[in-house]
C-alpha positions in Angstrom: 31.0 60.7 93.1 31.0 57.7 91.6 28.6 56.8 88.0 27.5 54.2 85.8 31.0 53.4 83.8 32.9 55.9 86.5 36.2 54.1 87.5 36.0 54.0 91.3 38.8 55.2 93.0 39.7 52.5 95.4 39.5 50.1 92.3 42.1 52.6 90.8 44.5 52.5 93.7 44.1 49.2 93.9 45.1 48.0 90.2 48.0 50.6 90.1 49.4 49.2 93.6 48.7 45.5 92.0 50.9 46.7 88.9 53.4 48.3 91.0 53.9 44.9 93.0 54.4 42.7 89.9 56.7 45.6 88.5 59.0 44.9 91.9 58.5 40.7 91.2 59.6 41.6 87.5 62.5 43.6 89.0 63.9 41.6 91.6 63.1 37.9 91.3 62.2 37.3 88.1 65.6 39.7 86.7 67.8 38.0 89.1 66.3 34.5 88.2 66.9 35.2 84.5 70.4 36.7 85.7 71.1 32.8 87.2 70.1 30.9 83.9 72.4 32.9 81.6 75.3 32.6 84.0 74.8 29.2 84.1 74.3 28.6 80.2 77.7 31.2 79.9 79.8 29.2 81.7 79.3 26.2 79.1 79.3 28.3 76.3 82.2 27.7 73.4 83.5 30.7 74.5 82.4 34.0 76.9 79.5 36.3 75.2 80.9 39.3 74.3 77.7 41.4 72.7 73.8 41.4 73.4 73.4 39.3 70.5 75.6 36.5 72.1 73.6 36.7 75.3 70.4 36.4 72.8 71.7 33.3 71.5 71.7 31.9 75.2 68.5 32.8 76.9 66.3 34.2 74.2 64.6 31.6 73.3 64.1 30.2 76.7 60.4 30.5 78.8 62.3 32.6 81.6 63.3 35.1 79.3 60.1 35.7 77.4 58.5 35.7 80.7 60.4 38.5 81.7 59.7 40.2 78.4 56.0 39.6 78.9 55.8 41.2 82.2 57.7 44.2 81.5 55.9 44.9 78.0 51.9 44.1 79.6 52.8 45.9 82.9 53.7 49.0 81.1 50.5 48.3 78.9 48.2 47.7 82.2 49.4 51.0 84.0 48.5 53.2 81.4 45.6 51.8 78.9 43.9 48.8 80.7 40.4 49.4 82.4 42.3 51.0 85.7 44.8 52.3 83.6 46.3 56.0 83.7 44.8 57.0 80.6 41.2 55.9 81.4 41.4 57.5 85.2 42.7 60.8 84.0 39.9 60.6 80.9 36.8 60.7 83.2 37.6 63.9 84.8 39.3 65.8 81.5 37.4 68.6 82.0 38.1 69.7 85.3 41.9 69.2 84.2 41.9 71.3 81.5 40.6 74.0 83.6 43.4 73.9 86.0 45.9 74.3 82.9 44.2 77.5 81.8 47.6 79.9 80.7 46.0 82.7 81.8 46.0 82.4 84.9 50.2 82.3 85.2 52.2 84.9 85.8 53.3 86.9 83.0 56.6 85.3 81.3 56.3 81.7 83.1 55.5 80.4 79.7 55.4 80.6 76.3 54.2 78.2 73.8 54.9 78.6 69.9 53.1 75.8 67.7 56.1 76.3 65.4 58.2 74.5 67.9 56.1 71.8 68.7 57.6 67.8 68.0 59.1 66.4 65.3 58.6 63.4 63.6 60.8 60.9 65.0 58.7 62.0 68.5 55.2 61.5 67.3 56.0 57.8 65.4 55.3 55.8 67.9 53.5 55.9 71.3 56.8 56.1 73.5 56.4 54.4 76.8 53.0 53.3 75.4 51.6 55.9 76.5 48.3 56.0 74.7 48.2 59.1 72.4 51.8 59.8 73.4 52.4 63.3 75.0 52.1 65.9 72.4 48.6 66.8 71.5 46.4 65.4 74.3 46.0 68.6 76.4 45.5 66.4 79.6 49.0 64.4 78.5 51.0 66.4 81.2 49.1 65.0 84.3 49.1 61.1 82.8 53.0 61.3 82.1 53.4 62.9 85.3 51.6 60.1 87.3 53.2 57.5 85.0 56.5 58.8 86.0 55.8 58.4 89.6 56.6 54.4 89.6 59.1 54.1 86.7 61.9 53.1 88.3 60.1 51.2 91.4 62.6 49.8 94.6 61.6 47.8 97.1 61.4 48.2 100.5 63.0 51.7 101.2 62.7 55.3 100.5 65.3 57.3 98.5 66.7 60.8 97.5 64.8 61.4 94.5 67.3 61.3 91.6 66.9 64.7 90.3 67.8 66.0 93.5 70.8 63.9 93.7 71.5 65.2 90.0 71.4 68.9 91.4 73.9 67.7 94.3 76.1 66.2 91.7 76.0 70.0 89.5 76.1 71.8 92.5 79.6 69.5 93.8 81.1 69.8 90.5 81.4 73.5 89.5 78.6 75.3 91.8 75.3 76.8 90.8 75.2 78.2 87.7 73.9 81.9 87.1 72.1 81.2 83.9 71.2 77.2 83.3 69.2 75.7 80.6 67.0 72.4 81.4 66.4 70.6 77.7 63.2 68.2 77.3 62.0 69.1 80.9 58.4 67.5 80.3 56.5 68.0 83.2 59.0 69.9 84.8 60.4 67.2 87.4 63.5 67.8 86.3 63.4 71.5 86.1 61.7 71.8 89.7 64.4 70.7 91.8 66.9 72.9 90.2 64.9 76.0 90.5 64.4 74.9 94.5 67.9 74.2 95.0 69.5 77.4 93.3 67.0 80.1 94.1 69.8 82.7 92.7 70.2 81.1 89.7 68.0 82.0 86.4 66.6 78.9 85.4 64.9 77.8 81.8 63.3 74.6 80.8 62.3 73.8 77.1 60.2 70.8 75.8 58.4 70.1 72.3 54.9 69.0 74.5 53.1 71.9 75.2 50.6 69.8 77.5 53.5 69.2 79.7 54.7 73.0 79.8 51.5 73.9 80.8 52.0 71.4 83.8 55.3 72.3 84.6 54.2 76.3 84.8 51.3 75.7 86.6 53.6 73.3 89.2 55.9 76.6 89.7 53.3 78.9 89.8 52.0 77.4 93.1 54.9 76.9 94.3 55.5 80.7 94.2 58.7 80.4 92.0 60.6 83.6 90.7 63.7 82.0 88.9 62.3 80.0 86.2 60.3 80.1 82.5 59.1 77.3 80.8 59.6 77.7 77.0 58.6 75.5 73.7 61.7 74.8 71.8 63.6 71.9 70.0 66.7 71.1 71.8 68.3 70.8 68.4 67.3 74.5 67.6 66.5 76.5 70.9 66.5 80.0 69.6 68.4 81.4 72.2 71.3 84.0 71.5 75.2 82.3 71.4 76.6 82.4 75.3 73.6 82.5 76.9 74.0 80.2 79.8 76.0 78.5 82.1 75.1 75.0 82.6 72.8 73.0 80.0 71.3 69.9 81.3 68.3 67.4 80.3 67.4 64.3 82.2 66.2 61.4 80.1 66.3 63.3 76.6 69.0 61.8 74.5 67.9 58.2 74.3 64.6 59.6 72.8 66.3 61.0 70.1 68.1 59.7 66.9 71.4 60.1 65.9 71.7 63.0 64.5 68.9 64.8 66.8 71.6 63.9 69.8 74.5 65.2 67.7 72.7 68.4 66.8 71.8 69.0 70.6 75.4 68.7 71.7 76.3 71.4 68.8 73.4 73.5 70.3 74.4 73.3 74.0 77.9 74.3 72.9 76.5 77.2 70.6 74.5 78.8 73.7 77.2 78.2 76.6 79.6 80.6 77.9 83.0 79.5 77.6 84.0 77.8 80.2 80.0 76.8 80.4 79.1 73.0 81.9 76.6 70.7 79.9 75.8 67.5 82.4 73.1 65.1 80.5 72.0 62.0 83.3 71.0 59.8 80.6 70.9 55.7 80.1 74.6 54.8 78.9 76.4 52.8 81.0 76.3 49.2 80.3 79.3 47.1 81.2 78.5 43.8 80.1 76.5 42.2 77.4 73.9 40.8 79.7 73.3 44.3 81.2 73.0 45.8 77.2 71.0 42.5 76.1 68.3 43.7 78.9 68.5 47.2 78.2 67.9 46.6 74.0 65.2 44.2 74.9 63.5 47.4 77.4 63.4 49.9 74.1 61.6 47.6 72.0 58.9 46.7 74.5 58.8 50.1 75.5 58.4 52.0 72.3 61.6 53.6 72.6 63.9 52.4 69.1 66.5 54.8 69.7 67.3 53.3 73.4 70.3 51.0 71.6 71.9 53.6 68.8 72.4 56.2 72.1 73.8 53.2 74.1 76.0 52.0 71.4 77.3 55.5 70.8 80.7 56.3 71.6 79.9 59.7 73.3 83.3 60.5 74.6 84.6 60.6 71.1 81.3 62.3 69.8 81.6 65.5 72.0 85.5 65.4 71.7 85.5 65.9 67.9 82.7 68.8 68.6 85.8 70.5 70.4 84.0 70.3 74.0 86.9 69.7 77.0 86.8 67.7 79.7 84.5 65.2 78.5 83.1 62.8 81.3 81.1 59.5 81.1 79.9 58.4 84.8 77.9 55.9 85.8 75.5 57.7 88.3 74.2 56.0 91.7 70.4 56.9 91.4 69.7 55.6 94.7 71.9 54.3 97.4 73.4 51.1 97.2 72.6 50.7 93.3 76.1 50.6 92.2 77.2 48.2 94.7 78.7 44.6 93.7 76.1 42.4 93.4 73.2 44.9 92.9 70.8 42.3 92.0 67.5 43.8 90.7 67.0 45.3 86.9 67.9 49.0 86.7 68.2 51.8 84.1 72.0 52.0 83.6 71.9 55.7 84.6 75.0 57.7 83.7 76.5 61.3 83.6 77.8 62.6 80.1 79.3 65.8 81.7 81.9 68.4 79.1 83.0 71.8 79.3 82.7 74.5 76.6 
């Protein structure tokens, strides 16, 4: 029922769908028309660009490219904070949320939460993905991130696989289900869900730092009547776990939220708690075979809250997990919906890509 200051919900609807259209404009015409001018402005450059900084020196300053850079930083801003935002939607009925998270109604062993474990500082700097609050202490968090996720990578005009499922397809074609597997910064547990779907036989774990998001992610798998999987809070860099104690580690948009050293410390701790002969397959944001493409992609951490975006880009990861002694070291670029690694792909994407190695 709707109240004096209540956000109505066909004004909701409304805004977000009015977001989500001028995200698809940013994505398609307005990327492909800033695509055009560099081009252009390349071809009678002194000589070709060769690094995001050369591609800055040739549409930066331009009004198409801070166009661009307006619409993706304000859209992002719009869809969670502004009057019909996420935040402010999922604020008016906190209560009732909270309720539904309540721990003790799961199942014994779904989850467990340890303060000790919660995030650490380079998580909790910054709002990342402006997300008001970020994700960490807000107990209603959970549901705004997973709402927010629901239109991060819009495309027009046709339905798609989800990528996670493609992602279990691309585990379960390249070495089988796992018995044990390990799901690092599951959030919400979209990444952990379809996993635990599409290997019933398989024990299945998923860690995060944001305890408002493992309370969502249990609760998800607790109506959904599933028997294979625990949600845990634990650091990535320091799970706890005993040495050899799974299969196949994975995480789905982890690494590039992590410095440096964070990243390098996860790859030590995957290999610590695999089985030899154990997989780790990371779908992360990596590939980037031009300097327009890696230009873009810089240009989306900063207006996105996300600094360590470029230092995970710029890593050389084969070399990385090579000198850590892992074998088989693959970097892929990964189709997250059909048709998106095509020639001529034309709209702005995440530059998705496997980082797959063997114990």
């Amino acid at each position: 029922m709707s109240g004096p200051g209540r956000i109505d919900g066909r004004g909701f609807a409304a805004a977000q769908a009015f977001v989500l259209e001028a995200k698809l404009f940013w994505t398609t015409r307005l990327y492909a028309a800033l695509r055009a001018e560099y081009e252009a402005r390349a071809a009678g450059a002194p000589r070709p660009p060769a690094t995001a900084r050369d591609v800055a020196d040739l549409v930066a300053d331009g009004t198409l490219y801070r166009t661009f850079a307006w619409f993706e930083r304000h859209l992002q801003r719009m869809k969670y904070a502004a009057r019909y935002g996420l935040q402010p939607w999922h604020e008016q009925d906190r209560a009732a949320l909270e309720r539904r998270l309540d721990p003790a109604a799961l199942p014994e062993g779904l989850l467990e939460l340890d303060p000790a474990q919660g995030p650490p500082d380079y998580d909790t700097a910054l709002d990342i993905h402006q997300h008001p609050g970020g994700i960490h202490t807000d107990p209603i968090a959970g549901f705004v991130y997973e709402r927010g996720a629901r239109t991060t990578t819009p495309l027009a005009g046709a339905r798609h696989r989800d990528l996670h499922d493609r992602l279990v397809s691309f585990v379960a074609e390249n070495g089988g289900a796992p018995r044990r597997m390990l799901d690092m910064g599951c959030g919400f547990g979209k990444s952990t869900a379809p996993f635990y779907r599409g290997f019933p036989e398989s024990s299945v774990v998923g860690i995060d730092v944001a305890a408002p998001c493992l309370k969502l992610a249990a609760h998800d798998a607790a109506r959904a009547q599933a028997r294979n999987v625990a949600f845990k809070q634990r650091r990535a860099e320091t799970t706890g776990f005993p040495d050899a104690s799974f299969d196949l580690v994975t995480s789905t948009m982890l690494l590039h939220e992590m410095p440096p050293a964070a990243i390098a410390a996860s790859f030590d701790e995957a290999k610590r708690v695999l089985a030899p002969g154990g997989r780790m397959i990371h779908l992360d944001f990596h590939h980037l075979p031009d300097p327009f493409l890696r230009f873009v992609h810089y240009g989306h951490g900063r207006r996105n809250n996300e600094p360590y975006m470029e230092p995970f880009a710029a890593m050389d990861v084969v070399r990385v997990l090579e000198a850590k002694g892992f074998r088989n070291v693959r970097v892929l670029p990964f189709e997250e919906a059909e048709g998106t690694l095509a020639p001529g792909y034309a709209r702005w994407r995440f530059p998705w890509t496997i980082v797959a190695a063997e114990r």
